[in-house]
Each structure stands twice: as structure tokens, then as C-alpha cells.
DRENKE-874950 format. One record per residue (C-alpha): x, y, z; residue number from 1. Coordinates in nm, 3 decimals. Layout:
! DRENKE-874950
<atom u="X" v="Y" w="Z" num="NUM"/>
...
This chain:
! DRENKE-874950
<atom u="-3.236" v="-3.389" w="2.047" num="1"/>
<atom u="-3.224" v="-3.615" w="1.778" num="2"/>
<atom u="-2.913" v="-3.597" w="1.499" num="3"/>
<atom u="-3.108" v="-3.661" w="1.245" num="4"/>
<atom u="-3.353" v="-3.349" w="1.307" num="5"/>
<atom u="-2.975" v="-3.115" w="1.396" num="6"/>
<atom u="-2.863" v="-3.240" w="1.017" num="7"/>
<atom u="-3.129" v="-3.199" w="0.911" num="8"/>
<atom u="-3.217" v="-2.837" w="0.979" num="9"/>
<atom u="-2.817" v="-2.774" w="0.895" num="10"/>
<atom u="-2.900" v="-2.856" w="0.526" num="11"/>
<atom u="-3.179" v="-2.664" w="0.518" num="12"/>
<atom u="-3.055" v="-2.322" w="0.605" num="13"/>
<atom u="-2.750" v="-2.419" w="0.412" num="14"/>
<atom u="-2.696" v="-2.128" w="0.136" num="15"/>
<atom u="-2.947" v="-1.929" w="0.276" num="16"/>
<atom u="-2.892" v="-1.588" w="0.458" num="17"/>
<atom u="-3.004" v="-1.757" w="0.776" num="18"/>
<atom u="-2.721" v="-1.670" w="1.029" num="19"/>
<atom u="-2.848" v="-1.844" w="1.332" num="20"/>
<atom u="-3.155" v="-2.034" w="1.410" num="21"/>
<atom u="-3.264" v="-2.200" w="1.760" num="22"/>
<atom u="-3.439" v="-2.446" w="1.901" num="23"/>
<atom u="-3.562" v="-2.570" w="2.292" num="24"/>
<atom u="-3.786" v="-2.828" w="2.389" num="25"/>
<atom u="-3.802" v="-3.053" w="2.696" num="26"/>
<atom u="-3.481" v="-3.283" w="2.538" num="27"/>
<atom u="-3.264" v="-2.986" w="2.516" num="28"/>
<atom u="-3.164" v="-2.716" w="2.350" num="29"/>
<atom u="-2.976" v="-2.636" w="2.068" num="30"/>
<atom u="-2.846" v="-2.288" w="1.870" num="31"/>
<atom u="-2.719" v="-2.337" w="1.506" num="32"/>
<atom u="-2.504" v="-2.074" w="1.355" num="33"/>
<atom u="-2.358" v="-1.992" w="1.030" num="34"/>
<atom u="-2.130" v="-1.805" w="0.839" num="35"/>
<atom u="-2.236" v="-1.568" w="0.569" num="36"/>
<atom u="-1.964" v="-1.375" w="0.506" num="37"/>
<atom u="-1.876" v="-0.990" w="0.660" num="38"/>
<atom u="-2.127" v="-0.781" w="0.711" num="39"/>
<atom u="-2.212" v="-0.508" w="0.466" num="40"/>
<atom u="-2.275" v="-0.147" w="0.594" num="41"/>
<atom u="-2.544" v="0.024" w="0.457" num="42"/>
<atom u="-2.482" v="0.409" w="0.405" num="43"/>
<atom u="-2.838" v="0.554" w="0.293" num="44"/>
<atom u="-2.737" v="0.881" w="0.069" num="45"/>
<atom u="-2.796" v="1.196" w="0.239" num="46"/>
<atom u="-2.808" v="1.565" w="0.107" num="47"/>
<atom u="-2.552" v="1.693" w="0.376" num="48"/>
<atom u="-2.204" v="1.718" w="0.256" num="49"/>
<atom u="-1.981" v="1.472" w="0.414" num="50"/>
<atom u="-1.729" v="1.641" w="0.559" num="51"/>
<atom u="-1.351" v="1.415" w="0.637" num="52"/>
<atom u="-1.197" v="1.526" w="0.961" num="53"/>
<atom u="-0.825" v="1.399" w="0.919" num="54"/>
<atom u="-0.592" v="1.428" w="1.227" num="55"/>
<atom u="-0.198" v="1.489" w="1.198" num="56"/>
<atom u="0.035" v="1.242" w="1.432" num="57"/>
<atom u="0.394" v="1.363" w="1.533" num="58"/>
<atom u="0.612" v="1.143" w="1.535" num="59"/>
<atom u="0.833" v="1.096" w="1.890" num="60"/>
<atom u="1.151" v="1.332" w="1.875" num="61"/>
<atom u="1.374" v="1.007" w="1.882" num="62"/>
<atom u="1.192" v="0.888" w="1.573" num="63"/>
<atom u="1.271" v="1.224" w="1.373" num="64"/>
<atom u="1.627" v="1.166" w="1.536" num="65"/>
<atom u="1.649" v="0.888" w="1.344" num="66"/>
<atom u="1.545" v="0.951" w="1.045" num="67"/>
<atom u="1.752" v="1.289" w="1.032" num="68"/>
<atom u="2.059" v="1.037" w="1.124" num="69"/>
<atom u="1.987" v="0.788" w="0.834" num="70"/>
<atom u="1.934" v="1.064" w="0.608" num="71"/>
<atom u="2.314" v="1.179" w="0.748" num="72"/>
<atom u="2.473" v="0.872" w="0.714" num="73"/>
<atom u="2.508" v="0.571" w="0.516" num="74"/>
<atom u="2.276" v="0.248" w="0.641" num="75"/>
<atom u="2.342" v="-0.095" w="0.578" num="76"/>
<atom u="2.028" v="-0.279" w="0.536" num="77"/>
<atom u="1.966" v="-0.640" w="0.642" num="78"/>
<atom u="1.995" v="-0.823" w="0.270" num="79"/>
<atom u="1.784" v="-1.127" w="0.405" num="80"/>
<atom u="1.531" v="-1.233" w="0.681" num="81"/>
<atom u="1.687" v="-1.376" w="0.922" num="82"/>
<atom u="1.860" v="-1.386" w="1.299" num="83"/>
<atom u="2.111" v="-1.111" w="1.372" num="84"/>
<atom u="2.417" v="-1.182" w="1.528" num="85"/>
<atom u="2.697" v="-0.918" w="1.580" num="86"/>
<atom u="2.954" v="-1.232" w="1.639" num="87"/>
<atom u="3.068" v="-1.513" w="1.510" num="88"/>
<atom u="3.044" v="-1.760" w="1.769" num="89"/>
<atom u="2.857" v="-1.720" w="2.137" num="90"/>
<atom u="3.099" v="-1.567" w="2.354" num="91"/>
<atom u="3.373" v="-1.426" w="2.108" num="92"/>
<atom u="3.393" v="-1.088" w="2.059" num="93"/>
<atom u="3.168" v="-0.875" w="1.830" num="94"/>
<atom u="3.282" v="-0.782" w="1.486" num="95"/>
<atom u="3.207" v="-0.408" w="1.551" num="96"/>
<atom u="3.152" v="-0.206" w="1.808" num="97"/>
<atom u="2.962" v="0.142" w="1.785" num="98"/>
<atom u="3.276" v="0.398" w="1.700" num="99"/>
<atom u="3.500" v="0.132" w="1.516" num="100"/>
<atom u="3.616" v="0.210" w="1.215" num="101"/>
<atom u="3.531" v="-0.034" w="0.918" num="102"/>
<atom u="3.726" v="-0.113" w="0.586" num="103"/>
<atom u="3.512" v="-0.197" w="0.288" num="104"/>
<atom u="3.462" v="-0.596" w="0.276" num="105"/>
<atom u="3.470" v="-0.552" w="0.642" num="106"/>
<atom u="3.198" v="-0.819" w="0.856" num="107"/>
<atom u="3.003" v="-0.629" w="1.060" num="108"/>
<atom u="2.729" v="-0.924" w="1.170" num="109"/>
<atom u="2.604" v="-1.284" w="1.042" num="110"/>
<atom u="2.264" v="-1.341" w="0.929" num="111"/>
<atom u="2.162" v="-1.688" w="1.013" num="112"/>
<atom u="1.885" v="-1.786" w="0.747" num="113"/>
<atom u="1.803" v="-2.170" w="0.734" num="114"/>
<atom u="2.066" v="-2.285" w="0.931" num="115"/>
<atom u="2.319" v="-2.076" w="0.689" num="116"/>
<atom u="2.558" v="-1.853" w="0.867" num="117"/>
<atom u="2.555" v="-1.509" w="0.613" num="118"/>
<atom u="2.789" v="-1.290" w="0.656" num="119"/>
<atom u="2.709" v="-0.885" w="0.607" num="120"/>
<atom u="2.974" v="-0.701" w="0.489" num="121"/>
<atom u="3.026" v="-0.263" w="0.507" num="122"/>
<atom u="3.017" v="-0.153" w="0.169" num="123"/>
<atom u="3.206" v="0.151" w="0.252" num="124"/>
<atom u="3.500" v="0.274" w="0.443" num="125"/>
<atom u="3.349" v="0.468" w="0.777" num="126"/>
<atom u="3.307" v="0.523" w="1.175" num="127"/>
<atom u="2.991" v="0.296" w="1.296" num="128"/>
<atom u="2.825" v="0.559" w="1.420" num="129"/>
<atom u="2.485" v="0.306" w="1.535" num="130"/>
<atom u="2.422" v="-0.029" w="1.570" num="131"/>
<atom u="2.046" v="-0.053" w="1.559" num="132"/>
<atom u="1.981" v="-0.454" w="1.598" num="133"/>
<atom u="2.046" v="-0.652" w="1.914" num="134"/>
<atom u="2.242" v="-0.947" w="1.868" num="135"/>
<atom u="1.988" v="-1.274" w="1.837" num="136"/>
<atom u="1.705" v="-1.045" w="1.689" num="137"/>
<atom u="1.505" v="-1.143" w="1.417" num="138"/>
<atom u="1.545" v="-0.927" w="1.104" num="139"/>
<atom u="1.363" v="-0.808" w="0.812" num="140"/>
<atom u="1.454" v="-0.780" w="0.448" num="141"/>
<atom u="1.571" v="-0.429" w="0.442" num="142"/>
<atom u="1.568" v="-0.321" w="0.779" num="143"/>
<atom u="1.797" v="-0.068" w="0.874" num="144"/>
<atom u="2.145" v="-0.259" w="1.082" num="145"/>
<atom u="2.401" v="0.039" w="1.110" num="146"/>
<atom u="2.447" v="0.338" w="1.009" num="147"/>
<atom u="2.805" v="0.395" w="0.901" num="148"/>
<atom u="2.980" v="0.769" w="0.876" num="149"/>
<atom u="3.130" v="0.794" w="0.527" num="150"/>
<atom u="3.552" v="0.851" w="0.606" num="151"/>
């Protein structure tokens, strides 16, 4: 087919509601689409009442666990974005284990955010009752890390 003819039936159906148009003759064939945006749904108004069926979704008992524990204790949320790491270097020790008891100013993990080592500090004295982030996990900005028993 010849460019000139493709271009030219490109400009043409340019701005129009055209969404596809094609063509086949002994040279070839060729389909043109275009975008024009989603598609609207048309709802024609009807005299029946429209009636909303919504359905109810339980949670998974370990999620209502959860929840019931962070309600319990106190939870140290992840200040940054970042990678969680519960030590300070690969193969030392971690900083807490789950059952320690922390000091406030205590380090319980480093978030590494741009190449900076941030270090996350208990803001209460406490048992670590759950660590809920494996080490080299990416983090959220206020995602839940432990959950710390006030002493």
C-alpha cells in the first residue's frame, strides 16, 4: 500500500470518533486504529427501583488477631520508605529479638533510604512482643514494624 494513501487516511479520521477503519486490496492490507478515550456506559433511565446488593467480607482470624494485638500494644511505625534491616551489618547480630526487652532510645532496626543508613529507635520502655518486617524488606511510610508491650 502506498504511505502516502496510510497518512493520508490517518489525518483524516484524526479528531473524529472513528475508532478503527480498514482497508484490503490486492497490495495488502491494512487496519488503522485510534484512541478516543474510555468508553462511556450508557444507563437508559428505567421506572424500576434500583436496588444495591452490598456483600460483607470477614476478615481472616489472623487479621482480627492483629489488629486486636496493635490495639493491645504499642506499634512502632516505619518513619520513612525504605529497606528494613533488623542489623547493623550482614552477619552481626540483630538489634532485637522478639521477647527482648527495650530501653527508650533503644535501636531496634535501620532504615536504609538513599543509600542513608536510619536508625529506628523504641520510643518506650517494653517487651517486643512482634516483629512484623523481615529483615531486607521494603517498607512503607507508616507501616506497622513492632509492636512493643508497655513495662
Amino acid at each position: 500500500m502506498d504511505k502516502e494513501l496510510i497518512f493520508e487516511i490517518i489525518e483524516k479520521i484524526k479528531g473524529t470518533k472513528i475508532e478503527e477503519v480498514e482497508f484490503e486490496n490486492e497490495k495488502g492490507r491494512i487496519k488503522i486504529k485510534q484512541y478516543v478515550g474510555p468508553k462511556k456506559e450508557v444507563i437508559a433511565p428505567t421506572s424500576q427501583p434500583v436496588v444495591e446488593v452490598k456483600e460483607e467480607i470477614k476478615a481472616p482470624a489472623h487479621v482480627e488477631i492483629e489488629k486486636k494485638e496493635s490495639q493491645k500494644y504499642h506499634v512502632i511505625k516505619s518513619p520513612l520508605v525504605g529497606t528494613f534491616y533488623r542489623a547493623p551489618s550482614p552477619g552481626a547480630p540483630p538489634f532485637v529479638e522478639e521477647g527482648d526487652t527495650v530501653s527508650k532510645g533503644q535501636v531496634l532496626c535501620i532504615i536504609e533510604a538513599l543509600k542513608v543508613m536510619n536508625e529506628i529507635e523504641s520510643d518506650i520502655n517494653g517487651k517486643v512482643v512482634k516483629i512484623l518486617v523481615e529483615n531486607g524488606q521494603p517498607v512503607e511510610y507508616g507501616q506497622e514494624l513492632f509492636y512493643i508491650e508497655p513495662i
